[in-house]
C-alpha positions in Angstrom: -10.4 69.8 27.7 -9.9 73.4 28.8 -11.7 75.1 31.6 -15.3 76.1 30.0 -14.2 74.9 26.2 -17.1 72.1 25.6 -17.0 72.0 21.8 -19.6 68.8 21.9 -23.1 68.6 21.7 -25.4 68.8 24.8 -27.0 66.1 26.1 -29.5 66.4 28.5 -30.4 63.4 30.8 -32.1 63.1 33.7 -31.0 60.7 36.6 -32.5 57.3 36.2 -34.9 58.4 33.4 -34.7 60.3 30.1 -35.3 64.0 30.5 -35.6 65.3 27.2 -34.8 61.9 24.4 -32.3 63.0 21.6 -31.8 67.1 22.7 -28.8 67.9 21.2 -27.4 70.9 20.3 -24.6 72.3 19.1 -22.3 74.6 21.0 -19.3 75.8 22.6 -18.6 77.7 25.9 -17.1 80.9 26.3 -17.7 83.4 28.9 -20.5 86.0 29.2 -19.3 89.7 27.8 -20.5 92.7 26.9 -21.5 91.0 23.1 -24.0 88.8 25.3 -25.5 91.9 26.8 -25.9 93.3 23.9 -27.3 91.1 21.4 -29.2 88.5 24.4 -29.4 84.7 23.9 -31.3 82.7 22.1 -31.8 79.8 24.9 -31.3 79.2 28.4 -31.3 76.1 30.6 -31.9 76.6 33.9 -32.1 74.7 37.5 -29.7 72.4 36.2 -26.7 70.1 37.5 -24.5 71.2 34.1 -21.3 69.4 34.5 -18.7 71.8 33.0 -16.1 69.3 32.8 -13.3 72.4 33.7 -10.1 71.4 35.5 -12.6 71.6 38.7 -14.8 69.9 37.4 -17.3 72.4 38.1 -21.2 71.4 38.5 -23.1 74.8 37.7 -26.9 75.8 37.5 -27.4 77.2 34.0 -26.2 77.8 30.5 -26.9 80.3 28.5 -26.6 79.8 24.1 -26.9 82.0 21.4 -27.1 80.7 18.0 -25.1 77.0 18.1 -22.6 78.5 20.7 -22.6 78.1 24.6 -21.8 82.1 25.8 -22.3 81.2 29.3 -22.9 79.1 32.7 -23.3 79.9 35.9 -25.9 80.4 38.3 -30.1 80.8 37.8 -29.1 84.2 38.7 -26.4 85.0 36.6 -27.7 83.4 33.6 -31.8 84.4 34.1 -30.2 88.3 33.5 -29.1 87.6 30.0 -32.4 86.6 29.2 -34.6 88.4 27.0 -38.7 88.3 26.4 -37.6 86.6 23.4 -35.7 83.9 25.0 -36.5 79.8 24.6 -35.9 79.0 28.6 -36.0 75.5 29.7 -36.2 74.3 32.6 -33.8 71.6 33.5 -35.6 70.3 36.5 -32.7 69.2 38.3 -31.9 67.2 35.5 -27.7 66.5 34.3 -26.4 68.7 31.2 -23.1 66.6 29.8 -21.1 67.8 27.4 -20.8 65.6 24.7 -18.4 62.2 24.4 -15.5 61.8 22.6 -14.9 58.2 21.1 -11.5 58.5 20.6 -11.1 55.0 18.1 -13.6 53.9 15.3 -13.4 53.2 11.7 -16.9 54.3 11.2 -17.0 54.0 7.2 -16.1 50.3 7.8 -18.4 49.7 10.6 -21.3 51.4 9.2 -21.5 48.9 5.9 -20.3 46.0 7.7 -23.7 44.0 8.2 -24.9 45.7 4.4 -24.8 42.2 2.9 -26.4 40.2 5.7 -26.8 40.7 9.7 -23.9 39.1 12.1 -25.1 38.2 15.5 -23.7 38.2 19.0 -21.9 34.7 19.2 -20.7 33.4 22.8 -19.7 29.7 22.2 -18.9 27.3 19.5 -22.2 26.6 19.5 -24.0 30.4 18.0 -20.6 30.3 15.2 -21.9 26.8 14.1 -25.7 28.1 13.9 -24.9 31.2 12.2 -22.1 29.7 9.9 -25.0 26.5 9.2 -27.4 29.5 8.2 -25.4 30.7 6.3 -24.4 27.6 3.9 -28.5 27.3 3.4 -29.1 31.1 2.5 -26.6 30.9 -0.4 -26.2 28.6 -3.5 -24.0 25.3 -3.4 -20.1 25.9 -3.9 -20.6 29.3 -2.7 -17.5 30.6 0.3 -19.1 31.3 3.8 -16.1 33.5 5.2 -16.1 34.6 9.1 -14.4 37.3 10.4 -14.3 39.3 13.5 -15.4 36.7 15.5 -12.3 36.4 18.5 -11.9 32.8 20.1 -10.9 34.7 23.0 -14.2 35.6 23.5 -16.0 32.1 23.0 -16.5 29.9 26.4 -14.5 27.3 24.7 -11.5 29.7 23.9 -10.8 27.5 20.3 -11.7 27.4 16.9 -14.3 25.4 15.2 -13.0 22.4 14.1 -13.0 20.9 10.0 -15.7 18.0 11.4 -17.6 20.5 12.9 -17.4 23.0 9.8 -18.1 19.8 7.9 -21.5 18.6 9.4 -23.1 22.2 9.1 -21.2 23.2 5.9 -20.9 20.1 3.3 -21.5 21.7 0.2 -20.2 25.2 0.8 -16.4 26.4 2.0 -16.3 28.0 5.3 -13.1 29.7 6.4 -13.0 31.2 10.6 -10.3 33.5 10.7 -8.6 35.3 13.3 -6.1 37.4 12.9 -3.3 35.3 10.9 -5.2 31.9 11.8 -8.1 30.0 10.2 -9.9 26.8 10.1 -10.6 25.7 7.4 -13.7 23.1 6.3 -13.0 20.4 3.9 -14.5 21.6 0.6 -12.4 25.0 1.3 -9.3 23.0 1.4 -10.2 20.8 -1.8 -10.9 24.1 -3.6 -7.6 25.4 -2.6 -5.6 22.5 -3.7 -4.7 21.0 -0.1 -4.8 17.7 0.9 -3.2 15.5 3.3 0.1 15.6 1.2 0.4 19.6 1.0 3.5 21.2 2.0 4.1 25.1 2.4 7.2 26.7 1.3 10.0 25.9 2.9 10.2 29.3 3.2 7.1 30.0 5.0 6.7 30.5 9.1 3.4 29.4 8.7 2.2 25.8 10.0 -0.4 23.4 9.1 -1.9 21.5 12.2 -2.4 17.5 11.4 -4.0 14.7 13.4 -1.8 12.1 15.2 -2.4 10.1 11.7 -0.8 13.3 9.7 -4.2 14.2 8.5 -4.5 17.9 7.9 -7.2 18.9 10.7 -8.4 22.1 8.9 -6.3 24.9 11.5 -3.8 27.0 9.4 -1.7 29.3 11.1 0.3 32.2 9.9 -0.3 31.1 6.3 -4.0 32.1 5.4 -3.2 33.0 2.1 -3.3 29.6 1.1 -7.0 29.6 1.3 -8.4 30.7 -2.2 -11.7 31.9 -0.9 -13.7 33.9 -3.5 -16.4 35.3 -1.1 -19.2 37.3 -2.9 -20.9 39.7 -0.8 -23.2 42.9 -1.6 -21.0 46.2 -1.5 -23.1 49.5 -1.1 -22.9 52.4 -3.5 -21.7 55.4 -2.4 -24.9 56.6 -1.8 -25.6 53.9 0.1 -22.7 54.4 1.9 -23.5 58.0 3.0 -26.9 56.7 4.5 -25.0 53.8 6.7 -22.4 56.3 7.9 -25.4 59.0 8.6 -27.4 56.3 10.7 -24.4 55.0 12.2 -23.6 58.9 13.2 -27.7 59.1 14.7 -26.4 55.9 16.8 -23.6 58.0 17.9 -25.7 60.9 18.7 -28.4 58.9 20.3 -25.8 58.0 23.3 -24.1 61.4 23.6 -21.0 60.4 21.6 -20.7 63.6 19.3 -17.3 63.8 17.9 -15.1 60.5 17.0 -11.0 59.5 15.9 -11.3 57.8 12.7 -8.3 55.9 13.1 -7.1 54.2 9.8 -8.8 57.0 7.4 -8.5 55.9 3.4 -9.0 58.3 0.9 -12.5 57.1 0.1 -13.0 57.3 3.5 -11.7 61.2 3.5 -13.9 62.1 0.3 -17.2 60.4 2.2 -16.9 62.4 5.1 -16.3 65.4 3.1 -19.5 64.7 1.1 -21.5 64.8 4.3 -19.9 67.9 5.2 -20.9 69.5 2.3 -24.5 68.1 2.4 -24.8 69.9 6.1 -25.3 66.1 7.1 -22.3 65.5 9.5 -23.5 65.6 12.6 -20.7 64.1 14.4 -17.3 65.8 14.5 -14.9 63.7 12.9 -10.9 63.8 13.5 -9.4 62.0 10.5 -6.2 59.9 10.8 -4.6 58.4 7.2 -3.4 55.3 7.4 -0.2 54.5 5.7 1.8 51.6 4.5 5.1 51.8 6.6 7.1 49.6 4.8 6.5 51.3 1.3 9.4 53.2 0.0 10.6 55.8 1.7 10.2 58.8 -1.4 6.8 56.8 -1.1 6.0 57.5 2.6 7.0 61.3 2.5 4.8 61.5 -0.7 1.5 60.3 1.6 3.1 62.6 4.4 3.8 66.0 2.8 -0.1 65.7 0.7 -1.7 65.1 3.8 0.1 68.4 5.2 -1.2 70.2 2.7 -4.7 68.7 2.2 -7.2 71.3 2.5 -9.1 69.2 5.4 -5.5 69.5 7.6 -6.3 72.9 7.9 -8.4 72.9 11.4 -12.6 72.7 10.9 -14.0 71.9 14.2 -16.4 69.5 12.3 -13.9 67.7 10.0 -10.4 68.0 10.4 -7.5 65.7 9.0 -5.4 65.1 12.1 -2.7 63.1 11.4 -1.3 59.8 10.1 -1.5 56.2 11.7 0.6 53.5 10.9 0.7 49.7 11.9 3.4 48.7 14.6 2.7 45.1 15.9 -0.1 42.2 15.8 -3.3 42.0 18.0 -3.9 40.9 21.7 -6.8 39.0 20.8 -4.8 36.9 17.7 -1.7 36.3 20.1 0.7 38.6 17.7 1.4 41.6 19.6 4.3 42.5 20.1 5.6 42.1 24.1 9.1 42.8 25.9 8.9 39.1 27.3 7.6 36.1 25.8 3.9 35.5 25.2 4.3 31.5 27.2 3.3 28.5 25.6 -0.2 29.3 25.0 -3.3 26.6 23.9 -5.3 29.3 23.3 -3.3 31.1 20.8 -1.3 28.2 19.3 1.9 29.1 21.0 4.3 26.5 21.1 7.8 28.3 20.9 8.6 29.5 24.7 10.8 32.7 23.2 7.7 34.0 20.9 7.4 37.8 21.8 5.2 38.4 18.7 5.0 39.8 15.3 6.8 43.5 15.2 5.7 45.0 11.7 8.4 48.1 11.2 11.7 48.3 12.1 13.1 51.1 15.0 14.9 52.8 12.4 12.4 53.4 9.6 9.9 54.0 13.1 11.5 57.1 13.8 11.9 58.4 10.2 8.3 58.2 9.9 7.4 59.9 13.4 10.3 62.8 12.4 8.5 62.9 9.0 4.9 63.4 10.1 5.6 65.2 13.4 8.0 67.9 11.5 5.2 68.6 9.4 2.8 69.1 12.3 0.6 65.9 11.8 0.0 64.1 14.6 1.2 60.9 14.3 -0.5 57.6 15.7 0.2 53.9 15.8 -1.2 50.7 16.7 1.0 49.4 19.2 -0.5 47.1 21.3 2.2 45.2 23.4 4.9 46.4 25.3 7.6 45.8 23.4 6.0 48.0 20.6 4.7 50.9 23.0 8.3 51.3 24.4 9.9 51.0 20.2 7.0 53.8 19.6 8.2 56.2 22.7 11.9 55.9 21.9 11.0 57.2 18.5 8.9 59.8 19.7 11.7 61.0 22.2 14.8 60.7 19.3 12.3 62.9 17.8 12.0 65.1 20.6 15.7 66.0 20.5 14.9 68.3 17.5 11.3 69.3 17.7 8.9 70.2 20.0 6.2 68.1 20.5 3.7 69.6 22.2 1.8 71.1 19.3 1.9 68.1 17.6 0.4 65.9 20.9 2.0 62.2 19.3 -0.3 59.2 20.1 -0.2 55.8 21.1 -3.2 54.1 20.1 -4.1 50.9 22.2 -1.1 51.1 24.2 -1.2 48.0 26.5 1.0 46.6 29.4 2.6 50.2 30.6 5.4 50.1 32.7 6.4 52.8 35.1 8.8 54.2 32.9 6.6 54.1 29.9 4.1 56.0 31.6 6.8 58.7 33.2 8.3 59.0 29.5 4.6 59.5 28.2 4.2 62.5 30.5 6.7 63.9 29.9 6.9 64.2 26.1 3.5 64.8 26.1 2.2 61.7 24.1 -1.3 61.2 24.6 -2.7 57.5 25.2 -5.8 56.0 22.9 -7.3 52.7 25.0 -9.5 50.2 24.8 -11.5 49.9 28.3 -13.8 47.0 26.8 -10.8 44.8 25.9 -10.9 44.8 30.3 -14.4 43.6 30.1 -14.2 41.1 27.2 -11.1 39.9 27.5 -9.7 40.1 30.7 -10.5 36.8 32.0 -8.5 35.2 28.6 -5.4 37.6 29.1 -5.0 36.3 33.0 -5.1 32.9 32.4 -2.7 33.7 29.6 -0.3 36.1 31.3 -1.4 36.0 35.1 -2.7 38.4 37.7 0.5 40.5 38.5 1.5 40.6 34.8 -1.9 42.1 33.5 -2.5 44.1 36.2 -0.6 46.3 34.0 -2.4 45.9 31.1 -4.5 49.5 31.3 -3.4 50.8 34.0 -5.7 54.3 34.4 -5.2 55.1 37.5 -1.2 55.0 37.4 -1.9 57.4 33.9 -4.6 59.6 35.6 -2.2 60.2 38.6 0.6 61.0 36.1 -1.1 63.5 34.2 -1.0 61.4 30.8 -4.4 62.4 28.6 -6.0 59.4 28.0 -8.9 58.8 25.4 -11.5 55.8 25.4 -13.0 54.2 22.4 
């Protein structure tokens, strides 16, 4: 952020209590000038601690606003004499001005519908997925598909997945399916409607695997073959205008805890054309930086079709409340599913089903079409994005952004990493230096840490968000 350029909403808190609940405001700094003396401001805060957020990080007195912009801080002093009889002043009261937070991942449209059909609670152990998957079965007719998702193992105390007798007892008459990432278990009526019993084979040419019992009884745990599940899951969808109203209390959420701009990173076009609705309504009250997902492995006349209309999509052109960034694409698997993609091997893992000691995980585009698509999107001044969660596929995504480098400048463009895990030294120098910009996960520290270290160990996930190595480097680094 540059020196005195807050483009956020204010927030106003005071230490250990609320000063002023929900002030926000829109506004953005510049310094005071002659147009300030002349026309005076609408508001000023005073005896504040306003935290500027400038390369000093500067903690000033006062700020002074007219209309929806910030035209200056400074002193009581300073800011008192552009006050006019007909100036709002508040008194801060020693309270803390912030400008507002930047969540630099969500896919808010998703989010915001994703309990529309029914509420998903907080699960911690095999225990809560039982309960809620039992209340399930009883709040919907017989035959009916209970489907789970989002629910991570790694973040269970027993660090596994139900099993088919436990899906069974709470499930008889319905089919339940847990999955996570590529896996699922599977209860019995879900695998009698799907055609699988104890004699079921998959394709010889599958790399999926079907867990049995020491009897050769299929257990209910398919991996890396979920497709062989025909669930038919019925759940209430919202209408669009229903879908405006989620996204605009989701946005209040937002708001409520100073977070007043967001990266919607995986951007559809119905995503696109429901934020622009908002925008047109006056109703988007959180900036919104969209990024379009594509599908990498389409054709290539197909990929530089998506690319050159979202170049010249009206939204690309900048609008500090909704602008079409760039473009994200999808590079490896997921920490949490055991499929990203690392530079050594994952170990034999319990947790994650990992049996083959060479397994380095699932790498979804090759190096070569990698780079056609970052030359493609970055030549056309999108910024380009992509999920890259191991190693392996953070260093793939850099050497693509430095062939690229060789014939364009990238600075305008500021590529991105988004997750970005396990940095090396030489990532992290390379990063800096081309000026890619890192988009992490600091909860995945919290939640998952204590799964990652007994799967990797303490020296190897020390590097696993290393901040303080990227902080001392210089690398911009954005939280969400």
């Amino acid at each position: 952020m540059n020196s005195l350029r807050l483009s956020q909403i204010a927030t106003i808190v005071r230490p250990l209590r609320c000063f002023i609940s929900g002030l926000a405001i829109y506004l953005l700094v510049a310094t005071a000038d002659s147009w300030v003396c002349a026309q005076g401001v609408d508001r000023v805060f005073l005896n504040g601690k306003v935290v500027t957020v400038d390369a000093e990080f500067s903690i000033v007195q006062a700020v002074a606003v007219a209309g929806n912009r910030i035209v200056a801080v400074g002193s009581n002093e300073a800011i008192r004499r552009l006050a006019n009889p007909a100036t709002d002043v508040v008194d801060l009261d020693g309270a803390m001005m912030l400008p507002g937070l930047i969540d630099s991942h969500v896919h808010a449209t998703n989010a915001a519908s994703y309990e529309f059909d029914h509420v998903v609670p907080d699960v911690a152990t095999i225990g809560d997925v039982l309960k809620y998957i039992g209340d399930r079965a009883q709040a919907l007719p017989e035959g009916e598909w209970v489907s789970v998702h989002q629910m991570f193992i790694t973040r269970l105390a027993e660090q596994r997945f139900p099993t088919r007798e436990e899906l069974d007892q709470v499930s008889p008459r319905n089919p339940v399916v847990f999955q996570t990432g590529p896996d699922l278990a599977a209860n019995s009526k879900a695998l009698e409607l799907s055609g699988i019993d104890d004699s079921y084979q998959l394709p010889s040419d599958s790399t999926g695997r079907i867990e049995r019992d020491e009897q050769g009884r299929i257990n209910g745990m398919i991996r890396g073959a979920a497709s062989i599940i025909k669930s038919k899951v019925k759940l209430k969808s919202p209408t669009l205008l229903e879908k405006q109203e989620l996204v605009k209390k989701l946005f209040h959420d937002y708001n409520s805890v100073g977070i007043t701009s967001v990266s919607d990173r995986n951007t559809s076009q119905a995503g696109m054309e429901l934020y622009q609705s908002l925008l047109e309504q006056d109703a988007l009250n959180v900036r919104v930086f969209m990024y379009y997902g594509i599908d990498p492995n389409a054709e290539p006349a197909k990929i530089r079709q998506q690319i050159e209309t979202a170049a010249v999509h009206p939204l690309h052109a900048y609008n500090n409340r909704l602008w079409l960034r760039g473009i994200k694409v999808f590079l490896d698997g997921g920490m949490l599913t055991g499929s990203a993609f690392m530079r050594e091997p994952w170990g034999i893992s319990q947790i994650y089903s990992i049996d083959d000691p060479d397994y380095r995980g699932t790498l979804k585009i090759a190096p070569e079409r990698l780079y056609q698509i970052a030359e493609m999107a970055l030549s056309h001044e999108l910024q380009m994005t992509a999920h890259a969660v191991g190693d392996g596929a953070v260093h793939n995504l850099i050497d693509a952004y430095e062939r690229v480098a060789e014939t364009i400048d990238l600075a305008p463009a500021r590529p991105c990493i988004t997750h970005c895990n396990f940095m090396s030294a030489d990532a992290i120098s390379r990063m800096k230096n081309l000026g890619i910009v890192a988009d992490l996960q600091p909860a995945w520290l919290y939640l998952d840490g204590v799964t990652l270290a007994k799967q990797f160990g303490l020296e190897r996930l020390e590097y696993f968000q290393p901040y303080r190595s990227l902080f001392d480097a210089g690398v911009v680094v954005g939280g969400g």
